[in-house]
Structure formats: C-alpha cells, structure tokens
C-alpha positions as CSV (number, residue, x, y, z in Angstrom):
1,X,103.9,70.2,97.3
2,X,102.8,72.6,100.3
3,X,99.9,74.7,100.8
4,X,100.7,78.2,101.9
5,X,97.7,79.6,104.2
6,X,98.3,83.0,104.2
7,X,96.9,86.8,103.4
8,X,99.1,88.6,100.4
9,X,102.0,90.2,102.3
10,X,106.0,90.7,102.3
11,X,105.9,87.4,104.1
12,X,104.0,85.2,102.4
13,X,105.6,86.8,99.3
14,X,109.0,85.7,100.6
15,X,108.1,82.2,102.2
16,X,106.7,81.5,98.2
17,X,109.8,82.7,96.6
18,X,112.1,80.6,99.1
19,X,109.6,77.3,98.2
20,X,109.5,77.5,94.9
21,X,113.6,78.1,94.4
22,X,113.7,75.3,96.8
23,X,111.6,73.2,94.3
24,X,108.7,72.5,95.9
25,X,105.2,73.4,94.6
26,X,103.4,75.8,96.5
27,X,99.9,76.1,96.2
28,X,98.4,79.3,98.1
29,X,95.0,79.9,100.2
30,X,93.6,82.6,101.6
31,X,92.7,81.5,105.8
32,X,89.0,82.0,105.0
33,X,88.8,79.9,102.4
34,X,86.2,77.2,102.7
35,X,88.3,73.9,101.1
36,X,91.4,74.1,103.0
37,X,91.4,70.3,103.6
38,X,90.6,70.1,100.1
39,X,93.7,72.1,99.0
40,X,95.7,70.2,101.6
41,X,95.0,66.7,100.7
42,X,98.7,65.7,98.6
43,X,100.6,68.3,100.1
44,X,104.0,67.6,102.3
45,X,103.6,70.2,104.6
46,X,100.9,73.1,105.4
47,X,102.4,76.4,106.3
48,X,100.1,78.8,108.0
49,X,99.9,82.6,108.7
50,X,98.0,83.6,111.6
51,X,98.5,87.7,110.0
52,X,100.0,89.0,107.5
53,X,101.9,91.5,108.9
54,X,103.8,90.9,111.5
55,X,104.2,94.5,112.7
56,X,100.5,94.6,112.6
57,X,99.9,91.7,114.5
58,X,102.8,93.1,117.3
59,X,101.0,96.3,117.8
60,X,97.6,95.3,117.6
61,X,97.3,91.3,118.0
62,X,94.5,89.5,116.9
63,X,94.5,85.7,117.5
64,X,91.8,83.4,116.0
65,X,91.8,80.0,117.5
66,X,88.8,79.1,115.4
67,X,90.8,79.9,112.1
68,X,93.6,77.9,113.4
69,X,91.9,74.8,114.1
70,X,90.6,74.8,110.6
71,X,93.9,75.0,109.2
72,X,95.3,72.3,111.9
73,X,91.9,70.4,110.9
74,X,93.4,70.7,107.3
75,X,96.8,69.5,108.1
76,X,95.1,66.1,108.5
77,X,94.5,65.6,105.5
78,X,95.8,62.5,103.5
79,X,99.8,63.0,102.8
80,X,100.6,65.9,104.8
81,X,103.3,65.4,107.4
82,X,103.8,68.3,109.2
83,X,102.2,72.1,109.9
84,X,104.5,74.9,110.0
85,X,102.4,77.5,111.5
86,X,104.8,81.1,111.8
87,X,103.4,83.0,115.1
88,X,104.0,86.7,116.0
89,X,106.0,86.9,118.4
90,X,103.0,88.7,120.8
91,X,102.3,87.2,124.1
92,X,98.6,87.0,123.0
93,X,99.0,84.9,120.2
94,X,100.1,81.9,123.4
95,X,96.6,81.2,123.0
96,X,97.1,79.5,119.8
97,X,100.2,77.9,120.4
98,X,98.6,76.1,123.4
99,X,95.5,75.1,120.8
100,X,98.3,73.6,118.7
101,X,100.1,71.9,121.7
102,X,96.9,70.0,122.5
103,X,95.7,69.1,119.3
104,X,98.7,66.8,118.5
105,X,98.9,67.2,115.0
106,X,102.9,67.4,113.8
107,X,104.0,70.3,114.0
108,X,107.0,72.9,113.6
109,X,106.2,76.1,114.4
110,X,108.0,79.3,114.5
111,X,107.7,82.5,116.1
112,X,108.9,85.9,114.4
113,X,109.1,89.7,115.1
114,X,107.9,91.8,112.5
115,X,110.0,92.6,109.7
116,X,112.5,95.2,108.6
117,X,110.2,95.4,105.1
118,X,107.2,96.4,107.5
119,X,109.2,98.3,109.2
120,X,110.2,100.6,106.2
121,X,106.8,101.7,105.0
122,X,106.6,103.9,108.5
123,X,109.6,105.9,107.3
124,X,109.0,109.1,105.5
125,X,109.6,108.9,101.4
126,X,111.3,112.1,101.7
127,X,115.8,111.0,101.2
128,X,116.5,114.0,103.6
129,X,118.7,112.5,106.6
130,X,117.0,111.6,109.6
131,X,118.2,112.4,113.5
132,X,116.5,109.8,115.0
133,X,118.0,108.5,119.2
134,X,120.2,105.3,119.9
135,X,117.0,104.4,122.9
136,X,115.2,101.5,123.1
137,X,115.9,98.0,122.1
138,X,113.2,96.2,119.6
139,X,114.0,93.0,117.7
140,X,113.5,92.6,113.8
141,X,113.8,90.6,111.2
142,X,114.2,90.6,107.2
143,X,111.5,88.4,105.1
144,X,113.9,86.4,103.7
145,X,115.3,84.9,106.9
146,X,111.9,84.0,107.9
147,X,111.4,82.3,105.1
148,X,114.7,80.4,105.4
149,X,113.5,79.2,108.6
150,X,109.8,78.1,106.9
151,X,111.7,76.0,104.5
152,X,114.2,74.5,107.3
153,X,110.7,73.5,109.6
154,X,109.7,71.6,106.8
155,X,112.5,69.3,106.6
156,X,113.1,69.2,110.2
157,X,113.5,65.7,112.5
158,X,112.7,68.1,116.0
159,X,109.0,68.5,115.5
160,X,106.3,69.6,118.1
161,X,108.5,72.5,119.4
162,X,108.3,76.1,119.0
163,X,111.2,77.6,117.5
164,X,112.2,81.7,117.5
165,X,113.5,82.9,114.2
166,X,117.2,84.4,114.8
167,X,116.3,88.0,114.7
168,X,118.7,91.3,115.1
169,X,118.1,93.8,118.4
170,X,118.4,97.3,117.2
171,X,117.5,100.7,118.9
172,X,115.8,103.4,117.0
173,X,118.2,104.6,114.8
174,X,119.6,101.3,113.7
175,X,116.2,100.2,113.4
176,X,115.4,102.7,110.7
177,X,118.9,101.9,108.7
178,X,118.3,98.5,108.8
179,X,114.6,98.6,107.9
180,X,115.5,101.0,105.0
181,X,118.0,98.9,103.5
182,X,116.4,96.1,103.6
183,X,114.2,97.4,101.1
184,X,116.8,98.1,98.9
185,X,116.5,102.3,99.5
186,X,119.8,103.4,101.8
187,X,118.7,106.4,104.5
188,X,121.1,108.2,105.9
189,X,120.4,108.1,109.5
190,X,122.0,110.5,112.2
191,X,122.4,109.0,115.5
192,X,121.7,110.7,119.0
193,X,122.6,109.7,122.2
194,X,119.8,109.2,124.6
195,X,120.5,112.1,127.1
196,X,120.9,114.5,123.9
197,X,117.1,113.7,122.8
198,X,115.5,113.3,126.0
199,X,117.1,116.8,126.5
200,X,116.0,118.5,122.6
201,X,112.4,116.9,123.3
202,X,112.6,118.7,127.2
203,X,113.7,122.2,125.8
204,X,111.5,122.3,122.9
205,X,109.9,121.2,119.7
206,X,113.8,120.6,118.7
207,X,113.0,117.3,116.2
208,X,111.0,118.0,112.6
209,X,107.7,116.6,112.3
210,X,108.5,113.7,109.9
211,X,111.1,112.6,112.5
212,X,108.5,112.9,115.1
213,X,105.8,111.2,113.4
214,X,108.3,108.2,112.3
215,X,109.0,107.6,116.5
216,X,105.3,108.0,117.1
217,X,104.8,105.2,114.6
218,X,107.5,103.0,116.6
219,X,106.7,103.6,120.0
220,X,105.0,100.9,120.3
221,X,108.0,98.3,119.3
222,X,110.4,100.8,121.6
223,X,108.9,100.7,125.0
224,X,111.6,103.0,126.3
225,X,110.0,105.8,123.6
226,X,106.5,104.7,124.3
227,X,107.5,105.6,128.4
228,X,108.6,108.4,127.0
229,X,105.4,109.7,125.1
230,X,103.4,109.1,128.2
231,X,105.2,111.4,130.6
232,X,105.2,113.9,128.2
233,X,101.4,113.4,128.0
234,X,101.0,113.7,131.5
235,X,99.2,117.1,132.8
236,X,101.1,118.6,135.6
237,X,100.5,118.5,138.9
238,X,99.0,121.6,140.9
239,X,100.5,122.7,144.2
C-alpha cells in the first residue's frame, strides 16, 4: 500500500495510474489534511508532492517546510519504509531537501522539471502552425516518466540521496512540439533560427500575437527569451 500526498494534478494523476498498474494500493491525501499519520500507518512507502504543478512551482516557487515535516512526521508511522518526496527542480525548494537531509527519516527523493502536459496548456487551442525560434535551452519532462521514477524510488536499495528524473533539453520550438504531443494533439511547429527572430522582433511587430503571448508565457523557463524581453523593455537612453 502507499499513500500519495498530493494536490489533483497531471502528476499525481500519472504517479496513481503507474501504482496501481504496478499493483500496489494507493490511497490519496490532500497535504493539508489533518490525519496523515493516520492514513500512513500500513503503508510501504509515502510519496509526497510539495506542488502540484511543476511548471507552477518553477516559475513561482513556494516551499513549505512546515508541510513537509508533517508528511516526513507521517512517514513514521508504523510499517512505512521509505518517503519518496518528488521536488521541483527550483533552487528554492533546497530548503526542504536540507529539512529532509536532517531529519533522517528513509528517504528517496527525486527532483523533476515541470512537464511537457503543463507545458501544453500555454499553447494556443487554435491548430494553425506556429513560427516559434530554435533559442534557449529548458529541460522537460512527460508525467509518465516521472512516475516511472516514483515507482523505481520505492523499490530502491540507494536510499537517502536525491535523484534527478532523466529529462529532455529542448529550445522553444521543440519545446512546444514535444509539449503538444505529449498530450496526444500534434502542432505543426515552424522553426526559426535565432538571428532570424531576434531580427523580425528588431524590425517590427513581425510574430502574431498568439505566438507572442505563447513565448511570453515561456520566458521564464527560456532565460535566453526572458533576456530578451528585458532589453526590449528597456527605455532608451538620451544623449
């Protein structure tokens, strides 16, 4: 049995699937809920969720250490062996792996990007094509291999480390394929080369707005487009 700690999303949607195909029974809790040591107690394993989004939790992070000591708290209950907690792969959310480090509970966590599913519901319903530039290099990852590596952390001898989820590197335009695909709904995608946008954003308004409100929506996975933004933002200089 393990108890999934986690806010309805793509993920914890995924991570249930892959447990219960696996065979195990999964029994799901929201974080705030009051009787996680209760709903722990019998379980093998207690996977946690510190958001449920990861592409939230990359552009704005939001790390509770309080919440995350009551779900390590919970992993001591009677019969559970290890926590799988699955970290955002944000600099800020450090603070919680070091709360885990020191605790000294069993542990395998993980650390993910945010996923291509997330990643889809910024791009525009309309099927037209989109030209969208080969800059910037963000990684990414599908649901179901984050789940794959929730169910491998369970069974795993190499506990008390923190593990990053294999995870693809893609530039804009790939990004957007990939993200669309994995959701089942192909996008044609038309790929420019970086000098050729940097050039149609100098001379003009060149790009249409759905394409330009789809890499305002990435800029802050792509720091190469977020650089970018700013310049453009900047009022020139007199004299």
């Amino acid at each position: 049995m393990v108890l999934l700690v986690a806010d309805p999303g793509p993920l914890r949607a995924a991570i249930e699937n892959e447990l219960r195909t696996a065979g195990a029974n999964v029994t799901l809790r929201s974080p705030r809920d009051e009787d996680l040591w209760l709903g722990a107690r019998g379980c093998r394993a207690v996977v946690y969720l510190p958001s449920a989004s990861l592409l939230k939790a990359t552009i704005t992070p939001s790390p509770n250490v309080e919440r995350l000591q009551e779900v390590i708290d919970a992993a001591g209950a009677p019969g559970v062996e290890v926590l799988v907690p699955v970290f955002p792969a944000h600099p800020a959310y450090d603070l919680e792996v070091d709360v885990l480090r020191r605790d000294g509970r069993a542990y395998a966590a993980l650390r993910a990007p945010a996923l291509l599913e997330e990643i889809a519901g910024l791009i525009p319903a309309e099927p037209r094509a989109l030209w969208l530039p080969r800059s910037g290099r963000v990684r990414a990852v599908r649901a179901s291999a984050v789940a794959a590596a929730v169910r491998e952390a369970i069974d795993t001898e190499w506990q008390g480390r923190v593990t990053e989820v294999d995870a693809g590197v893609f530039n804009a335009a790939d990004l957007v394929r990939e993200a669309a695909l994995a959701v089942g709904k192909p996008l044609a995608v038309r790929p420019l080369r970086p000098w050729l946008y940097r050039l149609v954003r100098l001379v003009g308004r060149w790009l249409r707005r759905r394409e330009a409100t789809l890499l305002t929506a990435l800029a802050p996975l792509l720091p190469e487009l977020d650089a970018s933004r700013r310049r453009r933002a900047l009022p020139a200089r007199s004299g």
